[in-house]
N, C-alpha and C positions, 0 to 999 in steps of 0.2 A: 328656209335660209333668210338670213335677214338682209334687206336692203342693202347695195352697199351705199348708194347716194341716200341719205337719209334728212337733208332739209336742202328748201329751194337756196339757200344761202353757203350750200357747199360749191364753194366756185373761190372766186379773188375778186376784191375789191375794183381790179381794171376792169373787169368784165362787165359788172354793173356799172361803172363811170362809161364806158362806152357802148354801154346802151342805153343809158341816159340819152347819151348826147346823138345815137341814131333816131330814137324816137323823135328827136327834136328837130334835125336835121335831115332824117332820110327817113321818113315815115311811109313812103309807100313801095318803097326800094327791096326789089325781089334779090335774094342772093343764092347760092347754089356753093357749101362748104365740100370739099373730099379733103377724108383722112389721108397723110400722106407716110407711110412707114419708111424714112432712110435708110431702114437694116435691112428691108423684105425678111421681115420675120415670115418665119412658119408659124402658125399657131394651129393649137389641137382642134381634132374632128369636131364639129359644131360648136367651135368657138363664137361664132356668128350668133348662133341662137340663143347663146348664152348671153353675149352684150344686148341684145335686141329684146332679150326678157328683164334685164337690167331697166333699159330704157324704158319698158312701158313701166316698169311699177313707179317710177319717175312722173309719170301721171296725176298719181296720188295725192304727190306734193305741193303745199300750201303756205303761204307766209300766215307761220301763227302768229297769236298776239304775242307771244313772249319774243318772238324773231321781231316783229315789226317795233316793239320797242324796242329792241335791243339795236336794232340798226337806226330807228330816230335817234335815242340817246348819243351811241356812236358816229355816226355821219347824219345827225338831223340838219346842220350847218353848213355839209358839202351837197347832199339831195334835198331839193325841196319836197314839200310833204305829197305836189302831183306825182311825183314819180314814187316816191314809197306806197302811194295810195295804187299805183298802178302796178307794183311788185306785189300787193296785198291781195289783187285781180287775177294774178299772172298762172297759167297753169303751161306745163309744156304739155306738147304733142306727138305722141309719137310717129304718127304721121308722113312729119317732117322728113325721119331719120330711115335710113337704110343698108344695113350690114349684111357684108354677102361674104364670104370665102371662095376662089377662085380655085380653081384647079389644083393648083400649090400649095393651099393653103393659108394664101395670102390674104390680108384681111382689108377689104373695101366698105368703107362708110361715107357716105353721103347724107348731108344735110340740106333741106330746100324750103324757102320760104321767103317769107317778109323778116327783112334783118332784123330790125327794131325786136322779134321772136325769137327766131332761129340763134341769135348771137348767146343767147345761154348756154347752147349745147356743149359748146366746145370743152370746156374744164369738164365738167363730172364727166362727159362719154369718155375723154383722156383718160380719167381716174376708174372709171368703168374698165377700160383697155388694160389699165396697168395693174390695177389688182386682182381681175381675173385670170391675167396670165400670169400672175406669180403663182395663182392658187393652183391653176388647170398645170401647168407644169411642174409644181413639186418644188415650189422655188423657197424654202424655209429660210426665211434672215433670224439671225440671235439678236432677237432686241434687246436683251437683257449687254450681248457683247457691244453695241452701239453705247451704250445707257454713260459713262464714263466719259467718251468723247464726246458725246452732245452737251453734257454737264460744262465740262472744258471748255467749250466754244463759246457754250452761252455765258462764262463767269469772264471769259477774255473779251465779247462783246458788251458784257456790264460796266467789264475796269476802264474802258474803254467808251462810258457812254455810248456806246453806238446802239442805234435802232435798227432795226430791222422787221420785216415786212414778209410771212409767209407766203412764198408765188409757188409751192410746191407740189399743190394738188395735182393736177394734171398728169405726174408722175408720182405720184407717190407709192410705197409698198401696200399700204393700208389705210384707210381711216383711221384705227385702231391707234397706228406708230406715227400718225400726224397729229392728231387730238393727245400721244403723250407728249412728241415733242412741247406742241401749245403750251400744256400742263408743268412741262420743264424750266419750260421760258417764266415764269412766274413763281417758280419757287425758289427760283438764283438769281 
């Protein structure tokens, strides 16, 4: 099965702005993140080991060259080149991270570390959470029935100049239907 987090640059741009600015400001500063579920989902038997096998292949990950330019050229202006040179260093650990299911089948994750590290976690394990459990429960979207109203949105955002800013990882259905939206957004 293939990754779902598949480059260290799947996240949002606030994420790496504010671990920029922890590196710089709170570099030795230990934190301790829990996942907080507002609904108390149930989620399925060994759902835990399924995010926790997510997260280590998240190991693997590396700012390639083609990523590292793509983020100078992009935000070489907003990061200086120390901190791109330190995203180029950056490996996470899984270590850090800790998913258990409870009795219930409630799902507890915990994060621990030095922020300036730890503060990557939060977007993909999100995105790990949400599109596992579309997949583990059976949860099928018609993206093709979506395909019409996103078109929509984004030609009424055009007529309209307005920009707009992807923050929808962390929830999203899939990679898959994020990387088409992207794809949308540029052809209208």
């Amino acid at each position: 099965m293939k990754a779902i987090i598949r480059s260290i640059l799947d996240s949002d741009l606030y994420k790496f702005s504010m671990q920029h600015a922890v590196i710089k400001h709170f570099p030795r500063l230990k934190v301790r993140y829990k996942f907080t579920d507002r609904n108390n989902t149930v989620y399925p038997n060994g759902f835990d080991k399924l995010v926790m096998s997510e997260v280590k292949k998240m190991e693997a990950l590396y700012l390639t060259v083609d990523e590292k330019k793509f983020l100078t050229e992009k935000c070489g202006n907003y990061f200086p080149p120390t901190y791109i040179d330190f995203l180029n260093g950056y490996k996470f650990d899984s270590n850090e991270v800790s998913v258990k299911l409870n009795n219930k089948n409630n799902l507890s994750v915990t994060v621990e570390g030095y922020w300036y590290r730890t503060i990557l976690w939060e977007v993909p394990i999100m995105a790990v959470i949400s599109e596992l459990y579309f997949k583990e429960t059976g949860q099928i979207v018609d993206i093709q029935k979506f395909e019409s109203q996103d078109i929509n949105k984004i030609q009424i955002m055009n007529d309209h100049n307005a920009f707009f800013c992807d923050m929808g990882a962390r929830r999203r259905y899939s990679f898959d239907n994020q990387d088409r939206i992207a794809y949308l957004k540029y052809q209208y």
